[in-house]
N, C-alpha and C positions, 0 to 999 in steps of 0.2 A: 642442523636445521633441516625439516622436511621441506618435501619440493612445494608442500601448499603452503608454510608461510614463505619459503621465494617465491613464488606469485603476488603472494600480498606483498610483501617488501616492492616489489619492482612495479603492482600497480601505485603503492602510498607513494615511489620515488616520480614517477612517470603521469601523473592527473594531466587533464588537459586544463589551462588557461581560460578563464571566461572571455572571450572579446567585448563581452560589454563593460565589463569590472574593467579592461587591460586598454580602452580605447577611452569609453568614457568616465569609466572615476566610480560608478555605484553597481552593483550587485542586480544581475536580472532574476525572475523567480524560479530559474534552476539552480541559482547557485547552491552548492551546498550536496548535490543531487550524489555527485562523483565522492564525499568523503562519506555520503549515508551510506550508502554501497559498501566501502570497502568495510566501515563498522561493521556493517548487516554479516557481512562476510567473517569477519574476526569473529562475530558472536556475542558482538555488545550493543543486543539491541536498543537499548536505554536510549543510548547514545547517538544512534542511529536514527532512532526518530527525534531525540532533539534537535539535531542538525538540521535533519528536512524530512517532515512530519507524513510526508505522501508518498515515500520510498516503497514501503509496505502495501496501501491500495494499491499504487501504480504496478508493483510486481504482479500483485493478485490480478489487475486489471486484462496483465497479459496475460496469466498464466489462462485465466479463463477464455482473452479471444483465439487461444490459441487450442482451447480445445473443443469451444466453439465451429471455429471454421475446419473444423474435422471429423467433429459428431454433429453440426447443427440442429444442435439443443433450438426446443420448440419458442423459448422466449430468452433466446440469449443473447439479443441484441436489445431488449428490454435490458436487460439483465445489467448490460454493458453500458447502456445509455446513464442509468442512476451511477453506477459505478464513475462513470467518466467525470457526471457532472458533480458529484461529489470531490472527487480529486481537484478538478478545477477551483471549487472554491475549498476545499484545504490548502491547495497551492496560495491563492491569491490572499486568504487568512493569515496565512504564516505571515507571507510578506510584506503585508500591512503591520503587524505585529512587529516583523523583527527592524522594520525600519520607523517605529515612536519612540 
């Protein structure tokens, strides 16, 4: 085995617990977020976005503020603002979806 899938083996063994799912009984609209990751990571992206469909903007989201706040690009809080509110409601979509 290479040392990058023991990384992946020891994060798929090690996820953190939801305390919403683990207190009260149902799934809040990250769940899901820690097993698209690791998919994303393996290379099955399919899979990854069916589990939790916003993995992909939300990386994009950052990878952008992040080189944003280091070239401050002339309209990259425009830029950021669609992005964000987009994620938001693919976030709140899915999860209407995956709880009918």
């Amino acid at each position: 085995m290479s040392y990058y899938s023991d990384i992946l083996a020891f994060l798929g063994k090690n996820m953190f617990t939801c305390p919403t799912k683990a207190y009260l009984g149902f799934e809040c609209p990250g769940c899901g977020l820690q097993r698209s990751v690791l998919l994303l990571l393996q290379g099955q992206v399919y899979d990854s976005i069916r589990v939790y469909p916003a993995t992909i903007p939300m990386l994009l989201m950052f990878i952008i503020l992040i080189l944003h706040v280091k070239f401050k690009f002339a309209y990259g809080h425009i830029i950021l603002q669609y992005i964000f509110i987009f994620n938001a409601a693919l976030i709140f979509t899915s999860y209407i979806i995956k709880h009918l």
